[in-house]
PDB file with one MODEL, atoms N, CA, C and O in Angstrom:
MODEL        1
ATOM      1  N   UNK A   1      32.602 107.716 123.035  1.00  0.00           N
ATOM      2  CA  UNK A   1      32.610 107.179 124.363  1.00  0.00           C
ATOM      3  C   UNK A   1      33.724 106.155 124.627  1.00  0.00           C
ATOM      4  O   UNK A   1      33.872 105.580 125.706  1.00  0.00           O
ATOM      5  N   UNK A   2      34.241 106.038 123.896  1.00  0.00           N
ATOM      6  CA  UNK A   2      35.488 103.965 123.521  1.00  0.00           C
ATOM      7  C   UNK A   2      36.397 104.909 124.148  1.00  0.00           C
ATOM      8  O   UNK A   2      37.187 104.332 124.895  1.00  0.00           O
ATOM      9  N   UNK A   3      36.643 106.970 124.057  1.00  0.00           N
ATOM     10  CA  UNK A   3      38.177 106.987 124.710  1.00  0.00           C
ATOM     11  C   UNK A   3      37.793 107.163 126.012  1.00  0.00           C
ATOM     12  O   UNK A   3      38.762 107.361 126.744  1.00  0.00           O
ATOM     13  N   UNK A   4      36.682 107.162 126.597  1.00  0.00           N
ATOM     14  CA  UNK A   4      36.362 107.360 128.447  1.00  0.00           C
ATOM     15  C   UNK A   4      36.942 106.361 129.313  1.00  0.00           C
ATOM     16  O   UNK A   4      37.432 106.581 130.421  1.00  0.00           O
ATOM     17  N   UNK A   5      36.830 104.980 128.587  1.00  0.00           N
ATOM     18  CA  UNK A   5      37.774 104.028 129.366  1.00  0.00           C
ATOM     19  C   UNK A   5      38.939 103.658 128.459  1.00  0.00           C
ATOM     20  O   UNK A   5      38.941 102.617 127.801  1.00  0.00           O
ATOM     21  N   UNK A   6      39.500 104.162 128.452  1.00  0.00           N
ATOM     22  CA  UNK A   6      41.065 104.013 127.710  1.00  0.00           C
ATOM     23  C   UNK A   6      41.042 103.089 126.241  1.00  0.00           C
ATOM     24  O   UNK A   6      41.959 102.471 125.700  1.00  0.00           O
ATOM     25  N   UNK A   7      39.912 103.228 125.924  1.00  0.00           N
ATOM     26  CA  UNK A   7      40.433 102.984 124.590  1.00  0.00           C
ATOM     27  C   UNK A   7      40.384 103.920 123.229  1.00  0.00           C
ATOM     28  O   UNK A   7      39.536 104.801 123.086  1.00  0.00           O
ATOM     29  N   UNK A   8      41.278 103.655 122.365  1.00  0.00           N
ATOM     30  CA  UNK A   8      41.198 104.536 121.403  1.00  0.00           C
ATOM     31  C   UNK A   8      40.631 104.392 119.896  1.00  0.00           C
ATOM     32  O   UNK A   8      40.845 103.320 119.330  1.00  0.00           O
ATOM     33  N   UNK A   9      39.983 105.316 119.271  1.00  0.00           N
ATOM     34  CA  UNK A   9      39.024 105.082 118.679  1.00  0.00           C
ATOM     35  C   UNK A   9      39.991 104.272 117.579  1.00  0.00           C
ATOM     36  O   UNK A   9      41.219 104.242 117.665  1.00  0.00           O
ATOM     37  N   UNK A  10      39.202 103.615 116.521  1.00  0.00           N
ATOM     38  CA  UNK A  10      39.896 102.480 115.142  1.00  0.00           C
ATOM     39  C   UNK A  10      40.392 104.010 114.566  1.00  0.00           C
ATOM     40  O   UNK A  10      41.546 104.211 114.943  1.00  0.00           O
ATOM     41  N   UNK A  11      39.914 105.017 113.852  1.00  0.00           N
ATOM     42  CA  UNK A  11      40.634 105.984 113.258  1.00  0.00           C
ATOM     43  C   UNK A  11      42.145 106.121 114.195  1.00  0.00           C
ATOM     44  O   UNK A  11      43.167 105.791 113.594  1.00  0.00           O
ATOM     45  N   UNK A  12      42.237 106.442 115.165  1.00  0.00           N
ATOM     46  CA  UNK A  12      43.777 106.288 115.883  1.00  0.00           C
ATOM     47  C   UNK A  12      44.659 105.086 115.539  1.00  0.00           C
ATOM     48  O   UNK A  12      45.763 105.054 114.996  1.00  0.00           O
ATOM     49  N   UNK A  13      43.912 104.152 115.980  1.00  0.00           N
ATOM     50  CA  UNK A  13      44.957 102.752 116.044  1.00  0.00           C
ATOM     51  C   UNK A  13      45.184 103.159 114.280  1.00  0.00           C
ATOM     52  O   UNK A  13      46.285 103.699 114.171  1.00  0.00           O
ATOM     53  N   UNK A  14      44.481 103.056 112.930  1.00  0.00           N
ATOM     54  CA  UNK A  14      44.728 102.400 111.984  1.00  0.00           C
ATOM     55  C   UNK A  14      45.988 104.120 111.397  1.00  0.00           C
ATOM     56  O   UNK A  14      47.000 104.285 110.716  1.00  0.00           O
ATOM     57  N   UNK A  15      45.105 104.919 112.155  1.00  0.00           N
ATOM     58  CA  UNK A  15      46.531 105.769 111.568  1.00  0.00           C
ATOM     59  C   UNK A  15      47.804 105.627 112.466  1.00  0.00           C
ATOM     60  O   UNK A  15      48.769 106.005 111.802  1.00  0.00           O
ATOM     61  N   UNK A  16      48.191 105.218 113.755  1.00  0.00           N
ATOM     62  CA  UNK A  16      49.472 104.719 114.766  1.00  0.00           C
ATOM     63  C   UNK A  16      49.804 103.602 113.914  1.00  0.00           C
ATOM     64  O   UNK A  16      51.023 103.580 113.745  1.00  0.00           O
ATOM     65  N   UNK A  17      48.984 102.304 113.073  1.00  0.00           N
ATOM     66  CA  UNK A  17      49.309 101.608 112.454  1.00  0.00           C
ATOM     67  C   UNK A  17      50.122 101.957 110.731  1.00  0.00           C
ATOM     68  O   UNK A  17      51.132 101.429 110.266  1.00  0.00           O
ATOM     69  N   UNK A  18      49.397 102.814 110.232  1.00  0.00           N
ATOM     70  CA  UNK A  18      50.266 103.734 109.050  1.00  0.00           C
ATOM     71  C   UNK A  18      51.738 104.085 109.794  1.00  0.00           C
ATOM     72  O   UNK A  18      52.853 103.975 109.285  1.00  0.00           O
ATOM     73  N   UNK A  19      51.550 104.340 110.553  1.00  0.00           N
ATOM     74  CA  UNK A  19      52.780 105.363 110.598  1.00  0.00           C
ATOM     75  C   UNK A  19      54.021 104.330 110.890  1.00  0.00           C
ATOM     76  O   UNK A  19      55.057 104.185 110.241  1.00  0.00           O
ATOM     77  N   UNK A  20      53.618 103.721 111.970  1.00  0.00           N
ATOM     78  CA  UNK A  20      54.145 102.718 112.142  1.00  0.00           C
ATOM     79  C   UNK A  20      54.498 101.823 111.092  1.00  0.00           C
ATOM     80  O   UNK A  20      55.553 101.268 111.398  1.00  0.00           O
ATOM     81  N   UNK A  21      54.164 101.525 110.226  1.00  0.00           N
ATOM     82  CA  UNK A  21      54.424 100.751 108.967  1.00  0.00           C
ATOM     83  C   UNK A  21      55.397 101.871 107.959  1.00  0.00           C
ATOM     84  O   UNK A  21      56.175 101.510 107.076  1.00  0.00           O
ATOM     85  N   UNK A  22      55.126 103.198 108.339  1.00  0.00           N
ATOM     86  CA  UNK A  22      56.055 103.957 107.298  1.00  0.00           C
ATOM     87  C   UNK A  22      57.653 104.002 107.974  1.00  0.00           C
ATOM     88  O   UNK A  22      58.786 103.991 107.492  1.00  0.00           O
ATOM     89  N   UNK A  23      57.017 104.065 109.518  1.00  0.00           N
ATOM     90  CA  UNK A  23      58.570 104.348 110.150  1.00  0.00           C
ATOM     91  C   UNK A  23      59.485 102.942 109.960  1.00  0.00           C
ATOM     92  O   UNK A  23      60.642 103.070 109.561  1.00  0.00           O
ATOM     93  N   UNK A  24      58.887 101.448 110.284  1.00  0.00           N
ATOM     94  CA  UNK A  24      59.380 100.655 109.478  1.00  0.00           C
ATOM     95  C   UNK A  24      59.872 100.429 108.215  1.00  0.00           C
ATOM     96  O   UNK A  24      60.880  99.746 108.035  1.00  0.00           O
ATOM     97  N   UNK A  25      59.252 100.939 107.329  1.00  0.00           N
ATOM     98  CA  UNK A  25      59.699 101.044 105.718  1.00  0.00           C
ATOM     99  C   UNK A  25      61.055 101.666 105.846  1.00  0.00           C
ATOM    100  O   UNK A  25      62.081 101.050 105.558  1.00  0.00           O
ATOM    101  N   UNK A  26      61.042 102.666 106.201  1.00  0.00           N
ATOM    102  CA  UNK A  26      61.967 103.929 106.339  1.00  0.00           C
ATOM    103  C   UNK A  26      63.216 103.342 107.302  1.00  0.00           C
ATOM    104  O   UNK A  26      64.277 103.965 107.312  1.00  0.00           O
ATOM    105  N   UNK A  27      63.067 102.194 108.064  1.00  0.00           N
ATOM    106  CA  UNK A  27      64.103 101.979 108.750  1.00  0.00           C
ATOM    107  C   UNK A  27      64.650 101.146 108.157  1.00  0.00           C
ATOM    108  O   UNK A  27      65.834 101.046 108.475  1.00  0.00           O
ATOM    109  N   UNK A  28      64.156 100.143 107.042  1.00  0.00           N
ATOM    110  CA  UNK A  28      64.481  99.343 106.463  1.00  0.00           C
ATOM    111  C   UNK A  28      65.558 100.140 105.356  1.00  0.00           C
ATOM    112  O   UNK A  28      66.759  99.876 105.298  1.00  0.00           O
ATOM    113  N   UNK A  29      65.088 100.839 104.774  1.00  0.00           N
ATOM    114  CA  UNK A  29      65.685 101.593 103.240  1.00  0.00           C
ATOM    115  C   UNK A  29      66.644 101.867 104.220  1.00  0.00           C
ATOM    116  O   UNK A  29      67.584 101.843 103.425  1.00  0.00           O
ATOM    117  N   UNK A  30      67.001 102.026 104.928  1.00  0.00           N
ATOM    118  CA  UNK A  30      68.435 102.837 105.873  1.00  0.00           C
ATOM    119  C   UNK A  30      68.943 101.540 105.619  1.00  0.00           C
ATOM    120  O   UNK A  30      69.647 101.472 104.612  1.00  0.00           O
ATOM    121  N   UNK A  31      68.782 100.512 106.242  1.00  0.00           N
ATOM    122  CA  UNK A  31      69.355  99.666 106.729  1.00  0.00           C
ATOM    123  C   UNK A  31      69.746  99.031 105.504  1.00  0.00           C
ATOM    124  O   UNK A  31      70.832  98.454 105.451  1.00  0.00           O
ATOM    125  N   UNK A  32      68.970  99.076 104.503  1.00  0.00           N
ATOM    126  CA  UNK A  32      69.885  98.508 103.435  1.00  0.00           C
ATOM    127  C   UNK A  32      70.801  99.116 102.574  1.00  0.00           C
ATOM    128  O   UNK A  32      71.686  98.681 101.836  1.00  0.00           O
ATOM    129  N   UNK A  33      70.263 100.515 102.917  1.00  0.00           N
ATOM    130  CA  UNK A  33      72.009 101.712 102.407  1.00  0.00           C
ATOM    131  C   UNK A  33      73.316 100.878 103.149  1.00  0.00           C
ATOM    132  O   UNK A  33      74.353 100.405 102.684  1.00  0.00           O
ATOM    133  N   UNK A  34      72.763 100.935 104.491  1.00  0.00           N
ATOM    134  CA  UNK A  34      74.145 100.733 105.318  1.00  0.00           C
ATOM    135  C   UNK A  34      74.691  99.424 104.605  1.00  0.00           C
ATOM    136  O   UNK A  34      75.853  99.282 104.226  1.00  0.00           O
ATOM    137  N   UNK A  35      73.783  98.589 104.495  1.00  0.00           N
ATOM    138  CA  UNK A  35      74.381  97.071 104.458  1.00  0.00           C
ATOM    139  C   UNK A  35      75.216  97.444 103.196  1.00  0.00           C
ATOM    140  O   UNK A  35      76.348  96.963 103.162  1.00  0.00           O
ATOM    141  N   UNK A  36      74.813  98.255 102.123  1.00  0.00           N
ATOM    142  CA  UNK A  36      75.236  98.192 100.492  1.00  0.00           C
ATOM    143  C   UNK A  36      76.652  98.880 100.933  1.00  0.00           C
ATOM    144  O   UNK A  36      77.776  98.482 100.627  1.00  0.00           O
ATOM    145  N   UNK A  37      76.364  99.830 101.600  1.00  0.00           N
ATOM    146  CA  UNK A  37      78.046 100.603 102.096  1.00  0.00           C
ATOM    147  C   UNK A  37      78.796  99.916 102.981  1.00  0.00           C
ATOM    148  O   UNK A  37      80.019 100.025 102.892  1.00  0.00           O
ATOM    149  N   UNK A  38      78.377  99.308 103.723  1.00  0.00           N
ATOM    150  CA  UNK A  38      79.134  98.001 104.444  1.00  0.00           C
ATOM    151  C   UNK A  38      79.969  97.208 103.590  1.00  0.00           C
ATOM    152  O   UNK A  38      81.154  97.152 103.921  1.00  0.00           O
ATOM    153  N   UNK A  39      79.624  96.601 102.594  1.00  0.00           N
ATOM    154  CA  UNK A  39      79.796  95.432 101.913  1.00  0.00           C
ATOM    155  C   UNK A  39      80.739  96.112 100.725  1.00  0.00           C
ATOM    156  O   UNK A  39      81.620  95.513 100.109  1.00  0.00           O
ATOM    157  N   UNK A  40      80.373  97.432 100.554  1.00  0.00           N
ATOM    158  CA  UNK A  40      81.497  98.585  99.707  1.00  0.00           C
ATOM    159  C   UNK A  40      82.699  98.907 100.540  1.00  0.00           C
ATOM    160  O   UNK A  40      83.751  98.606  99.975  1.00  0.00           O
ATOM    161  N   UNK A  41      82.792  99.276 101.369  1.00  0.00           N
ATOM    162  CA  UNK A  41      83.562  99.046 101.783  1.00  0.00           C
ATOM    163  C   UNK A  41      84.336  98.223 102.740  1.00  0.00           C
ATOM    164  O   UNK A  41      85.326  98.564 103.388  1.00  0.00           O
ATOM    165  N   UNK A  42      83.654  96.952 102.722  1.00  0.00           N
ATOM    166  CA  UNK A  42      84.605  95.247 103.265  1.00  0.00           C
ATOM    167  C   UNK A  42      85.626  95.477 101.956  1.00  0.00           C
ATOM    168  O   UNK A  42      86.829  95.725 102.037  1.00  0.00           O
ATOM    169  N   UNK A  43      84.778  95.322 100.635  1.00  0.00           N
ATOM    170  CA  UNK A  43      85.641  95.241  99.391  1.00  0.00           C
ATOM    171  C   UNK A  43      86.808  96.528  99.205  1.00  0.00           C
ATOM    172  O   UNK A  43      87.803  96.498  98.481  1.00  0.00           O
ATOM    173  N   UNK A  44      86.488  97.315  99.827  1.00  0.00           N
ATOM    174  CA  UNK A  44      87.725  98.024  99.578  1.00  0.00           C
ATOM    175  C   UNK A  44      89.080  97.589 100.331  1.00  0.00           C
ATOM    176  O   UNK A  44      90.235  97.470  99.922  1.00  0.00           O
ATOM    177  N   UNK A  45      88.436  97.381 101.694  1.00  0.00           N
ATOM    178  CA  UNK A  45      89.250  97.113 102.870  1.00  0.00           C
ATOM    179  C   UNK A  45      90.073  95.819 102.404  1.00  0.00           C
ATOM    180  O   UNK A  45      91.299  95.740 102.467  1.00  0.00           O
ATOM    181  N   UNK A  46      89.495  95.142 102.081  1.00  0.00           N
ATOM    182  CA  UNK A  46      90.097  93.886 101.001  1.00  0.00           C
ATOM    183  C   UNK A  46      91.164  94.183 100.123  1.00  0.00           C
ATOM    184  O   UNK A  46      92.330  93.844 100.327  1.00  0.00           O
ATOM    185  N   UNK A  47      90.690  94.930  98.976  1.00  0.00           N
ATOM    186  CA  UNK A  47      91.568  95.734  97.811  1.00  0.00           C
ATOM    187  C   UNK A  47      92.492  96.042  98.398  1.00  0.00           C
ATOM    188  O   UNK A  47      93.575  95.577  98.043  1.00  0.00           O
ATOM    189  N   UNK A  48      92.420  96.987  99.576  1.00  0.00           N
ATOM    190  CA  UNK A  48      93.478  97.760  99.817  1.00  0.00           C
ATOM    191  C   UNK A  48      94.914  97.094 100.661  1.00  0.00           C
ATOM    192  O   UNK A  48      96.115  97.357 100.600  1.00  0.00           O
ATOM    193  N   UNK A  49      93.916  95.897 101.626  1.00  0.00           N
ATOM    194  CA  UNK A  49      95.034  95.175 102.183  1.00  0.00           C
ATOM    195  C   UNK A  49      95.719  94.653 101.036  1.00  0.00           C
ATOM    196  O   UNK A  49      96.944  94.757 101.097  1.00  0.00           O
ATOM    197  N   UNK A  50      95.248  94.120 100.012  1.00  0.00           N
ATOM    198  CA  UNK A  50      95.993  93.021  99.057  1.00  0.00           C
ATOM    199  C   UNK A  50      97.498  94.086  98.288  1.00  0.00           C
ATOM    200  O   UNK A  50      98.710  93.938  98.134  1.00  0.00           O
ATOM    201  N   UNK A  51      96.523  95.062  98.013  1.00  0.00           N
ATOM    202  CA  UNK A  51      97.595  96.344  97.006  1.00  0.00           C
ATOM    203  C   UNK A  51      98.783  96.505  98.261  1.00  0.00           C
ATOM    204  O   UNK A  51      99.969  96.218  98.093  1.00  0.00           O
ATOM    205  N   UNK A  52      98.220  97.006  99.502  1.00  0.00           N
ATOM    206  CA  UNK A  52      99.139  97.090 100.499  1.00  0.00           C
ATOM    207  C   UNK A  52     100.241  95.468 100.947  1.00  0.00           C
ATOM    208  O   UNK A  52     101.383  95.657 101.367  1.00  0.00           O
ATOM    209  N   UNK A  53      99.824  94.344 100.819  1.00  0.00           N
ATOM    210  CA  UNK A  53     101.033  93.510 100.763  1.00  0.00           C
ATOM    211  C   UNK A  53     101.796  93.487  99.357  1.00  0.00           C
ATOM    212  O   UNK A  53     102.988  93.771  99.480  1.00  0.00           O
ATOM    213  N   UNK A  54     101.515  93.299  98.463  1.00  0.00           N
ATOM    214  CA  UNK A  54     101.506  93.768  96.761  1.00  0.00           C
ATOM    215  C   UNK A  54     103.346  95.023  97.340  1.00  0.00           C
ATOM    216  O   UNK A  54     104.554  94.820  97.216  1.00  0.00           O
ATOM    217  N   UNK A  55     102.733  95.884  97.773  1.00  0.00           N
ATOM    218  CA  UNK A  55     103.379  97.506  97.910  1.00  0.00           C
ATOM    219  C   UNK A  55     104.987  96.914  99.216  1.00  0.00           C
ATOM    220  O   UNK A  55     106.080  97.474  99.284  1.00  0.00           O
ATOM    221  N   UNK A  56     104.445  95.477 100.169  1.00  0.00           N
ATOM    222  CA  UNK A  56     105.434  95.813 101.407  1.00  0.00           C
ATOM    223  C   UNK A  56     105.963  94.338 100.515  1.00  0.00           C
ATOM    224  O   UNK A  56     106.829  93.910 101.277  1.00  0.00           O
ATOM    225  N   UNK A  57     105.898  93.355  99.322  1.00  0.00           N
ATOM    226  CA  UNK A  57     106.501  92.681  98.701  1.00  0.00           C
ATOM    227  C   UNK A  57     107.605  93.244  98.546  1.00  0.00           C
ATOM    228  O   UNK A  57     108.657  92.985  99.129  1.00  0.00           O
ATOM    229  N   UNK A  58     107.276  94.534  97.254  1.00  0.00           N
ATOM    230  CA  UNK A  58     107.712  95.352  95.913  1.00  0.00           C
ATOM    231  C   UNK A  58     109.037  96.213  96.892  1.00  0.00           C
ATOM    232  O   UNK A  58     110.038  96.577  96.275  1.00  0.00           O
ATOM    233  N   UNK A  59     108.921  96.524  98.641  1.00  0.00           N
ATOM    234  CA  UNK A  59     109.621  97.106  99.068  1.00  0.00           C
ATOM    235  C   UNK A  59     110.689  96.007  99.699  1.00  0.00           C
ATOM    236  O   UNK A  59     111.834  96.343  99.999  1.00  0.00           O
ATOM    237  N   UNK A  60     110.464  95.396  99.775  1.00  0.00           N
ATOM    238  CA  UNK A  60     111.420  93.876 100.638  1.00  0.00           C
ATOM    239  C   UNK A  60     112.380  93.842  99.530  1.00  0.00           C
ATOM    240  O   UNK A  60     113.554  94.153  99.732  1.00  0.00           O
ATOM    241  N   UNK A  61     111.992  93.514  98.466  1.00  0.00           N
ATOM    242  CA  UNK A  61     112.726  93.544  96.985  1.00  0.00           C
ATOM    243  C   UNK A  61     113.912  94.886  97.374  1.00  0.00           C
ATOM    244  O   UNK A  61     114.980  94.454  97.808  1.00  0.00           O
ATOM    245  N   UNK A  62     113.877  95.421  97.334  1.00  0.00           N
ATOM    246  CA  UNK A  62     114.004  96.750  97.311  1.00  0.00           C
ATOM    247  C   UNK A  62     114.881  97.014  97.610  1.00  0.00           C
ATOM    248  O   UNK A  62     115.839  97.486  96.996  1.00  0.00           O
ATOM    249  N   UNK A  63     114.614  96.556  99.448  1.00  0.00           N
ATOM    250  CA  UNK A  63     115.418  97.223 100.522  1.00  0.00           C
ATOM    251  C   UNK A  63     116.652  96.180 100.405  1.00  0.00           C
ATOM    252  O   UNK A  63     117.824  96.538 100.522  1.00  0.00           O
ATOM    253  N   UNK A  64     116.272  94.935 100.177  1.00  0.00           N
ATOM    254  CA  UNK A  64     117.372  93.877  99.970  1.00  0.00           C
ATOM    255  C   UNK A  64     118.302  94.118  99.030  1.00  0.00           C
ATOM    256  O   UNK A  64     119.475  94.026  99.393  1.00  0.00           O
ATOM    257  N   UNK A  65     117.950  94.558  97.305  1.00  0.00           N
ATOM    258  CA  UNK A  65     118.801  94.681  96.597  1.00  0.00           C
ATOM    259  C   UNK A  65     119.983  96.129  96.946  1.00  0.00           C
ATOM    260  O   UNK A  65     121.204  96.073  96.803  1.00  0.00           O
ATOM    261  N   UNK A  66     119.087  97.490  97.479  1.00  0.00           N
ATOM    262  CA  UNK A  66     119.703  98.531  98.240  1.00  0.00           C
ATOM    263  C   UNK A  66     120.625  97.782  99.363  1.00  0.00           C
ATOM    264  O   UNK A  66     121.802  98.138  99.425  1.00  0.00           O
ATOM    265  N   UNK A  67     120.212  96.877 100.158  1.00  0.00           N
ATOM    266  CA  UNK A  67     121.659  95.934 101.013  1.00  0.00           C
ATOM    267  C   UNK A  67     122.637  95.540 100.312  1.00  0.00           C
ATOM    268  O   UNK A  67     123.808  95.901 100.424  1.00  0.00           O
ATOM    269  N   UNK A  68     122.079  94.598  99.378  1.00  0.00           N
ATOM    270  CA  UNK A  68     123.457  94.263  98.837  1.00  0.00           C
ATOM    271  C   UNK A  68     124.072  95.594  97.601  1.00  0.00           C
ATOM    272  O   UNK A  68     125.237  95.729  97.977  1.00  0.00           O
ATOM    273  N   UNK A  69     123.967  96.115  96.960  1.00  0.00           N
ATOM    274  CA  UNK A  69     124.806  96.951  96.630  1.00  0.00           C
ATOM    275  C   UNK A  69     125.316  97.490  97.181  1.00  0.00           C
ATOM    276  O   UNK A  69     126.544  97.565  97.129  1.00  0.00           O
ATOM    277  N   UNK A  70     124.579  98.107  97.958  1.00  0.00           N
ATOM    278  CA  UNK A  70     125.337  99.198  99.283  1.00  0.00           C
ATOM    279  C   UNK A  70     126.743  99.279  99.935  1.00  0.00           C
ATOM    280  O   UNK A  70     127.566 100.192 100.011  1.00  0.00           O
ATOM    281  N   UNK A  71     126.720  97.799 100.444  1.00  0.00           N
ATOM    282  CA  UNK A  71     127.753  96.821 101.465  1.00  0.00           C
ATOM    283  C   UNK A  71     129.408  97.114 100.631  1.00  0.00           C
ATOM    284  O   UNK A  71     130.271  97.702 101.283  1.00  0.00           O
ATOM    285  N   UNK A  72     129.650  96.746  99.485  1.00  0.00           N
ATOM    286  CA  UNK A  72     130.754  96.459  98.815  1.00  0.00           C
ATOM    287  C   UNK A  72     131.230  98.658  98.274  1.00  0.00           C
ATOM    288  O   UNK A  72     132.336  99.018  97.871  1.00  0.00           O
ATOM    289  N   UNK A  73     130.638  99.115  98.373  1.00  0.00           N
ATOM    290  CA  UNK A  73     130.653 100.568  98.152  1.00  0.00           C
ATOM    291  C   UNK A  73     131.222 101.186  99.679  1.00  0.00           C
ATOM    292  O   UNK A  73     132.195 101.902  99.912  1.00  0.00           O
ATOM    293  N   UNK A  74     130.080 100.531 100.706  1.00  0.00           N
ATOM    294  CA  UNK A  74     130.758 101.442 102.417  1.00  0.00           C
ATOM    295  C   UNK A  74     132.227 100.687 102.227  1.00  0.00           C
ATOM    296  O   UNK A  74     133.201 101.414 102.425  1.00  0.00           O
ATOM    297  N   UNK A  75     132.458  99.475 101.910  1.00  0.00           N
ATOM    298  CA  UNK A  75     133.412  99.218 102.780  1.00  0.00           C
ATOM    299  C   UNK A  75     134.840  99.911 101.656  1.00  0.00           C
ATOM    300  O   UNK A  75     135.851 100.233 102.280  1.00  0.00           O
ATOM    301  N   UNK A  76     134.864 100.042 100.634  1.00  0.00           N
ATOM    302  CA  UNK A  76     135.481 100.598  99.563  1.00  0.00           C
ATOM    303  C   UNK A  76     135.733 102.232 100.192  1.00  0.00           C
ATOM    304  O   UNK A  76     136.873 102.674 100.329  1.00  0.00           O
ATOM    305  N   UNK A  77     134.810 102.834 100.454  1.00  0.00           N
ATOM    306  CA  UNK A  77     134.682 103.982 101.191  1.00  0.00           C
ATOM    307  C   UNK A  77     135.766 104.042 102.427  1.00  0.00           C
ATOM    308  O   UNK A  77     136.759 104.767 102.488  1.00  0.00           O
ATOM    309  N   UNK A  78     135.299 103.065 103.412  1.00  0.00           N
ATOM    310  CA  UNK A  78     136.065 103.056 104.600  1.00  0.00           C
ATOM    311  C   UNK A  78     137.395 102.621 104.215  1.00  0.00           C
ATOM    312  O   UNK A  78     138.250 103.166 104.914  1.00  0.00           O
ATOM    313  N   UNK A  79     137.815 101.908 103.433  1.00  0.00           N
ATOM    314  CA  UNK A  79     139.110 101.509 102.864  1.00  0.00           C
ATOM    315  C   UNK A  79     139.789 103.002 102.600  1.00  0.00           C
ATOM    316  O   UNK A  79     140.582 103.400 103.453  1.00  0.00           O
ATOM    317  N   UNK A  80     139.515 103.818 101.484  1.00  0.00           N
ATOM    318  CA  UNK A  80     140.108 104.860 101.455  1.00  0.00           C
ATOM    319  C   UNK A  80     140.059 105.946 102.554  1.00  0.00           C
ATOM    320  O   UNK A  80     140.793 106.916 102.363  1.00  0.00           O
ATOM    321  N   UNK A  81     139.309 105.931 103.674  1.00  0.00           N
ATOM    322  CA  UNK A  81     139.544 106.887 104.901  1.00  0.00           C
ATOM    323  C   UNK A  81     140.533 106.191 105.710  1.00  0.00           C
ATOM    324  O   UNK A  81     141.424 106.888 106.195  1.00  0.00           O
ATOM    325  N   UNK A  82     140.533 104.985 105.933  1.00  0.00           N
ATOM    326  CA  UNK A  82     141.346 104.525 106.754  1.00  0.00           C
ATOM    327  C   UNK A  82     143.046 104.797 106.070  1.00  0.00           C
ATOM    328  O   UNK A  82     143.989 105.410 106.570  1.00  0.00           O
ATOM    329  N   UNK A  83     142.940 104.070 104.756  1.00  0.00           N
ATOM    330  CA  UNK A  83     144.307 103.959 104.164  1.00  0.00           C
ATOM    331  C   UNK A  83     144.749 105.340 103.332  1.00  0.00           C
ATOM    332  O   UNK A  83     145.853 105.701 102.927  1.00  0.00           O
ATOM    333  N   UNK A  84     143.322 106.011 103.237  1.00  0.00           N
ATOM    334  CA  UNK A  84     144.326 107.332 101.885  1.00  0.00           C
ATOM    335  C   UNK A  84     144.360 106.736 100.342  1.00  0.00           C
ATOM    336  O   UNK A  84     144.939 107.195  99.358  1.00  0.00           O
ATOM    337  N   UNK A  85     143.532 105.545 100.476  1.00  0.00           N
ATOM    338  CA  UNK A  85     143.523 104.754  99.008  1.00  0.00           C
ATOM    339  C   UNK A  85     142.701 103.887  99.043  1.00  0.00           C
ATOM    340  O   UNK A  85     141.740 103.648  99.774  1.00  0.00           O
ATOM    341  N   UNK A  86     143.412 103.142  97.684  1.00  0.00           N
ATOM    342  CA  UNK A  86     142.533 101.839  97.253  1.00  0.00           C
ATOM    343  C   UNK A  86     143.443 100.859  97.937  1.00  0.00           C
ATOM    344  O   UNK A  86     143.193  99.655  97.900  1.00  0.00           O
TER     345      UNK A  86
ENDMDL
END
């Protein structure tokens, strides 16, 4: 007779209450995958910026020493197109 005026019997509520407590559980275990893969990859994102300045150092080096050698070779070059020599 408890569902004639809108209520629902304790067997309903305590199983809406199970479930409810499982779908919580279950949202939780997600949520702490995500957080663990979150935090996996902050640390990569980290790693990778550092390796990546590490990588645009190692190329500055690089491109500078490729300048200066370079310079004294073009103009040695252009010397003999212009003149036919040294």
């Amino acid at each position: 007779m408890p569902e004639l005026f809108g209520q629902l019997l304790k067997s309903r509520l305590r199983k809406e209450i199970h479930q409810l407590r499982t779908d919580l559980w279950n949202l939780r275990k997600e949520h702490g995958k995500a957080l663990h893969s979150l935090k996996y990859t902050q640390s990569k994102v980290e790693e990778l910026e550092a390796k990546l300045k590490r990588i645009k150092s190692a190329a500055g080096a690089i491109i500078s020493d490729i300048d200066q050698d370079v310079r004294p070779a073009v103009f040695d070059r252009y010397k003999k197109r212009i003149f036919g020599r040294e």
